[in-house]
N, C-alpha and C positions, 0 to 999 in steps of 0.2 A: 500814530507814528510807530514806524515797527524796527525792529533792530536787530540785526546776530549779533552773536557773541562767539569770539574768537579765542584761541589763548594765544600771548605772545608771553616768550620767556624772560621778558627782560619787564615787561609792563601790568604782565598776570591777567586779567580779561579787558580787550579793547571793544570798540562798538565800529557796525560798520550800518551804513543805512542799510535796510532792505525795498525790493522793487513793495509800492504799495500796490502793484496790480497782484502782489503774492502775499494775500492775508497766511497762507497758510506755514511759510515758514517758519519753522520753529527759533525759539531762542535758545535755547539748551540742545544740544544734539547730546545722544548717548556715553560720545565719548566728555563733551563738558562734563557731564551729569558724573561720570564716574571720576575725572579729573579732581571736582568737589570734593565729593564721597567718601573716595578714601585715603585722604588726611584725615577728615572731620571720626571717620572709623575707630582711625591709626589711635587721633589726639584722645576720643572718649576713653579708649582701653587702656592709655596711660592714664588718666586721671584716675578711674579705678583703682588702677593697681596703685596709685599712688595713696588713696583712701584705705584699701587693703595693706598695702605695707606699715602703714602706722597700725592698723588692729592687731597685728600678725605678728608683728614686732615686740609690741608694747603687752601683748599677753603672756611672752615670758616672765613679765611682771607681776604678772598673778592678776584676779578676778578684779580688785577692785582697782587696779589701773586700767584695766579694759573698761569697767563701766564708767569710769571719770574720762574718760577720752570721749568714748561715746556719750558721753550728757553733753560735754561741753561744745562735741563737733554738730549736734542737733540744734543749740546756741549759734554756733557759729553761722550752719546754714542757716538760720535766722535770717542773720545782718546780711551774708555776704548774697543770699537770694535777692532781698531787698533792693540792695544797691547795683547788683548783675541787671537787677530790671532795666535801668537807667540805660546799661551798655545795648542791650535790647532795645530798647527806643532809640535809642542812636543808629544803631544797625539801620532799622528799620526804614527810616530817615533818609541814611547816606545811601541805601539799595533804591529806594524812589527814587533820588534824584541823581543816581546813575543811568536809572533805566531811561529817565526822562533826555540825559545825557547834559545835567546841568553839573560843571564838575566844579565853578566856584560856591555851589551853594552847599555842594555835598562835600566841602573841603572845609567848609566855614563850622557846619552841623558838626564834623571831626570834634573840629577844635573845641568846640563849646562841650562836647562829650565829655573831652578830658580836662576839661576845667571843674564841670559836675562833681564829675566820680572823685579827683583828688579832693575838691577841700570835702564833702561828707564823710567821706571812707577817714580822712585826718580827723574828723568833730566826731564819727561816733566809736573810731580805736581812743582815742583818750578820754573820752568817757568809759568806756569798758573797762580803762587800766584803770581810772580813780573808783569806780565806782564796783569792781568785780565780785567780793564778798557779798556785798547786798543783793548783785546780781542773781547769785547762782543761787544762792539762798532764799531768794523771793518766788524764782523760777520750778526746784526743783523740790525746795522745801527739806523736810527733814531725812539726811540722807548721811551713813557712815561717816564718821570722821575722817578715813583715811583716805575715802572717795572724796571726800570733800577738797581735802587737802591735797592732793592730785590736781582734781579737777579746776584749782585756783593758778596753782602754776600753769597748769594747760592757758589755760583763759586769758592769762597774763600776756603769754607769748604770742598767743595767737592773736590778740587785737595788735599788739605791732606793725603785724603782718595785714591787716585790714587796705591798707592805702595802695602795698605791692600788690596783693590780688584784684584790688578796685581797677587801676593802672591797667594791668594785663589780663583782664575782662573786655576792658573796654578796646582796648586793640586787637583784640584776639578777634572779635566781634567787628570791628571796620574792616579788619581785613577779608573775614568770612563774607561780609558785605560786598566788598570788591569779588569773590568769588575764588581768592586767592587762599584755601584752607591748608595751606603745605606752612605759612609763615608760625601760625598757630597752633600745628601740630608741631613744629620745630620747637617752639618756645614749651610746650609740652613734656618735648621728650629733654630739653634740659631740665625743668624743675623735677622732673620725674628722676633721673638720676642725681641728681646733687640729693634730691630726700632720700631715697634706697640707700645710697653712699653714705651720706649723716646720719642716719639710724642707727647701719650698723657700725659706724665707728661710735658715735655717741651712748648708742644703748648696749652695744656689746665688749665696748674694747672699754670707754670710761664710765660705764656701770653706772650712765645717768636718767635712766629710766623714763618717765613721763617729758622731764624737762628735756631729755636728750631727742626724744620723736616731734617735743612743739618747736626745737629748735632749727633743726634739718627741716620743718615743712618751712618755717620761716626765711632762711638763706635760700632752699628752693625760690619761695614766690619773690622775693629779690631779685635774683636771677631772670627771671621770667619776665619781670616787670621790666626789667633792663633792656635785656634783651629786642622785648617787642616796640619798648619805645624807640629803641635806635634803628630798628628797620620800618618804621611807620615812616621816618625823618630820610628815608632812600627816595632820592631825588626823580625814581619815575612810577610813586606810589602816589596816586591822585586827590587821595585824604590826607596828604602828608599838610602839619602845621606850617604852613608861610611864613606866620611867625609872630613872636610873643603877641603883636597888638591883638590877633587871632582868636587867644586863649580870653581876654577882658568879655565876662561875662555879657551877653545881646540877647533881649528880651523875646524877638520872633524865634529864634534857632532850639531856642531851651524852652519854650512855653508847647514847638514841636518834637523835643523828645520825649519831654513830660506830658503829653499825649498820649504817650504810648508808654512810657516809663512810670507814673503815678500808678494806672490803674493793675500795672502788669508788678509794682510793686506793692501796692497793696492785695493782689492775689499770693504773691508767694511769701509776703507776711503773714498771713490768715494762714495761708497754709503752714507755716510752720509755726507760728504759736498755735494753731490746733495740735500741730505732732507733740510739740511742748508740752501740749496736757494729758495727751495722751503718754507721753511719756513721765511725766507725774505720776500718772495710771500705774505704769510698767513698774515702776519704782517701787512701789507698794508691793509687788510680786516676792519680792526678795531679788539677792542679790545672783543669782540662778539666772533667774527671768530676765534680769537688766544684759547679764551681760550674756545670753542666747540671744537677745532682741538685738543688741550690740551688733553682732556678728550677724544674726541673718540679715540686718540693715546693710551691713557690707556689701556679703555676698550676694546678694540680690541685686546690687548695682551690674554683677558682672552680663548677668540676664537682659539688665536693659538698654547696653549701649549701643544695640542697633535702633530702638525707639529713641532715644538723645541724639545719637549723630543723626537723625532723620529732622529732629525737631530742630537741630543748627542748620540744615540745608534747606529746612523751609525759607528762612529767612531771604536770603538771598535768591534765589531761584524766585521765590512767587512775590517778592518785592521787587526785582525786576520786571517782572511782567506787571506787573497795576502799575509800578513807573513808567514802562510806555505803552499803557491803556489797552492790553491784552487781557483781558478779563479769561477767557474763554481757555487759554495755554495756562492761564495759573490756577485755574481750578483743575486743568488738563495733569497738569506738572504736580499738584496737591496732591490728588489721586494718586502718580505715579510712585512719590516718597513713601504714599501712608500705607501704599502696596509693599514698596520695598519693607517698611518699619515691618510689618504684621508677620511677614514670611524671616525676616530677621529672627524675632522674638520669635517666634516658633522650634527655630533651628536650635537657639541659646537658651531659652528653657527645657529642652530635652535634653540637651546634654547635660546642666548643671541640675536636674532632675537625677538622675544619673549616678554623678559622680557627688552627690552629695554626703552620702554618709563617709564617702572617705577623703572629702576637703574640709569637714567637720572636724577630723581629729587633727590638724593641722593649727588649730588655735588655742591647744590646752585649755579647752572647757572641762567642767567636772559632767561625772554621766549624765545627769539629770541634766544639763546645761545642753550638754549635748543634743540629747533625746528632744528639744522642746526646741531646739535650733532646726533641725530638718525638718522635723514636723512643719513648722509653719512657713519652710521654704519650699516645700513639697507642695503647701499651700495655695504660696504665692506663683509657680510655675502655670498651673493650670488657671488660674484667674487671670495673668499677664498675658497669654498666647489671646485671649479674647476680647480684653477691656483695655489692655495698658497704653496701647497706640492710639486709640480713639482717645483716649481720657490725656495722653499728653505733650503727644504729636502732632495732632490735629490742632490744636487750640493756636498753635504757631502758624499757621496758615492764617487764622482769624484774625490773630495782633496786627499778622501783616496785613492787611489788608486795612487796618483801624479797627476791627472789633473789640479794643483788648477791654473794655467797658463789660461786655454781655461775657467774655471769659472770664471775669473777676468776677461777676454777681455768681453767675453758676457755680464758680469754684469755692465760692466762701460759701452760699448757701449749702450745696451739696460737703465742703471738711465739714462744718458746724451741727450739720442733720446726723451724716454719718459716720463719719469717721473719729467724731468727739463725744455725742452720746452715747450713737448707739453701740460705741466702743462701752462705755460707761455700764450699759447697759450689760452686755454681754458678760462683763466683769465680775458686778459687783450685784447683779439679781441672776444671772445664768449659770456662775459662776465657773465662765469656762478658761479663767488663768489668760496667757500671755495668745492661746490660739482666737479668744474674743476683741482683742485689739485691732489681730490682722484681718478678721473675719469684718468689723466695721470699715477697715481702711479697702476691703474689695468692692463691699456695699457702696461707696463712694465712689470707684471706678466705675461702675454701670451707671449710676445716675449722671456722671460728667461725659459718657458716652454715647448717650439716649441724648441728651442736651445738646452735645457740639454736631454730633452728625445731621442732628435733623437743621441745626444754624447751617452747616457748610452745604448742606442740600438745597435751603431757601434760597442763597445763593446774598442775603441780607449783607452779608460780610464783607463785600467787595463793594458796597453802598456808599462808604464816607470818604471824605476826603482829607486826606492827610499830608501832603506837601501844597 
């Protein structure tokens, strides 16, 4: 069965049959495609800058509030990747069974999403708030006292905030499913100013430093969460909750997200308790290393949000087509993203190649801090333009389609081989400092690169069945 896809202003994408003597009509025309795009552009580059303005902020603070921010936000993306997975399986779910154009089963899937993400994202922020000292301290090991002591208030605040960002994950994500990414770029660009605003009233006017940056992110994701649940609840949004009985947890809806959400969650765990160790690693560096590493981990976000916002439009786009059994437009459509992602990152690594040594002195590093922040962003420029899209744009095509199995093996196998050892290695027998960290974590891009393109070549990916 084949479908367009339409925009109406009032309903965000409807379906309309197509003639089946016209295999060839497309689902996405150019202008859908860009109609997508760029919100999801808009929404990555506020997040960013939302990640940036707490480093940027909080380094008037001095060094070791920068590295307690950055420990504990590596923690954070921990949890909050984990649990995004879920929002991810949901997507992925309510886009099949649009495309199929079943809208009470992709209305029900909704529902059950955000019954998931709330009560986990509630059981694992209050474990984080009882349990946060043992936490950091098991995690990071023997680390400054004053770092420490930052890094606990940070932790503190930010599990509060766990439920609000689960919440507005998971909506941000139904809606990007519906194809509607203007709601989620909105909810965006409020969290994004209420933090910019809270920072600098909190960390400049009442001189509350750490606590003042976790607490403006916090009222941000509030907001946000708010926000996106009361327009998910707009009476011609198709995933909207019918109603409480809705949310009472059902066993086929949720055993189909977590299809997709277990395995997609157990890859971005592995992945970031490998960075966790890796970053144990850095730690040993001194306190230089931690907070250069700090800051290129920023600013190297800003490089990658045409590879992200490519890897949020996979979903939708190539989820609708395996929903209505276009195999051939979603590997068509796959292509056409992972084209867009490549020549993206192409453009945003030359520039922040560039203008690097002088966004560097923008964060109050010491020389040496400085020197060893370029350097390995210098680095990561020229490895990004050739492995970054393959290694984590691609992989989103597969989940969609049910791979997200053979993207977990590759991805755990390949952090653990290289971006954990042979970081190890490079370290502590090569002795090449914080540049043998990033030099394991590129080693790990080509091998997740060599692995997915030759899956999305087989064509294996499009094989299971997942609604």
């Amino acid at each position: 069965m084949l479908y367009t896809i339409v925009k109406s202003k009032k309903r965000g994408w409807d379906f309309t049959m197509a003639s089946a003597a016209k295999p060839q009509t497309p689902m996405f025309t150019k202008r859908a495609l860009f109609t997508l795009i760029w919100p999801l552009l808009l929404e990555q580059t506020l997040s960013v800058t939302m990640g940036m303005a707490d480093t940027l902020m909080v380094a008037g603070v001095g060094e070791a509030a920068v590295s307690s921010v950055s420990l504990v936000d590596s923690l954070n993306v921990l949890i909050l990747q984990i649990l995004s997975a879920l929002a991810t399986g949901g997507a992925v779910i309510a886009s099949q069974y649009l495309g199929r154009r079943d809208g009470e089963n992709a209305s029900r899937s909704a529902a059950q999403l955000y019954s998931v993400l709330g009560i986990s994202t509630v059981a694992v922020g209050v474990v984080c708030m009882v349990l946060s000292r043992p936490i950091l301290r098991g995690v990071f090991g023997s680390i400054d006292e004053d770092v420490m002591r930052f890094a606990q208030q940070y932790f503190l605040i930010s599990a509060v905030s766990y439920p609000f960002m689960g919440l507005y994950n998971g909506g941000a994500a139904l809606f990007r499913a519906q194809g509607n990414s203007r709601i989620s770029m909105l909810a965006s660009l409020v969290m994004n100013i209420i933090n910019i605003a809270g920072n600098a009233l909190l960390i400049y006017v009442f001189n509350m430093g750490v606590i003042g940056a976790a607490l403006a992110t916090l009222i941000g994701r509030v907001f946000a969460a708010v926000f996106i649940l009361w327009q998910n609840q707009n009476l011609h949004n198709p995933l909207r909750i019918q109603s409480f009985a809705d949310l009472k947890p059902r066993r086929k809806p949720i055993m189909q997200i977590l299809s997709i959400g277990i395995p997609s969650g157990l890859e971005n765990g592995m992945f970031q308790i490998g960075k966790l160790c890796v970053s144990s690693l850095t730690s040993t560096l001194g306190t230089s290393a931690i907070a250069a590493n700090a800051v290129a981990n920023s600013v190297s976000t800003l490089a990658n949000i045409p590879g992200n916002t490519m890897s949020l439009a996979m979903i939708p786009v190539v989820g609708r087509c395996l929903g209505a059994g276009e195999k051939k437009q979603a590997k068509r459509y796959a292509l056409t993203l992972l084209g867009i992602a490549i020549s993206g990152l192409a453009v945003s690594n030359v520039i922040l190649f560039v203008l690097m040594p002088e966004i560097v002195t923008w964060f109050n590093l010491s020389a040496e801090a400085s020197m060893l922040c370029t350097s390995v962003i210098h680095m990561f420029n020229v490895a990004s333009v050739f492995f970054w899209a393959t290694s984590f744009t691609m992989p989103n095509a597969l989940r969609t389609g049910g791979d997200a199995k053979f993207t977990m093996t590759v991805s755990i196998i390949s952090m653990w081989l290289f971006r954990v050892i042979l970081s190890y290695v490079f370290v502590l027998q090569f002795n090449l400092g914080l540049a043998g960290v990033w030099l394991g974590m590129f080693a790990d891009w080509v091998c997740r690169s060599v692995c997915f393109v030759a899956r999305f070549v087989s064509g294996k990916w499009m094989e299971h069945k997942v609604i």
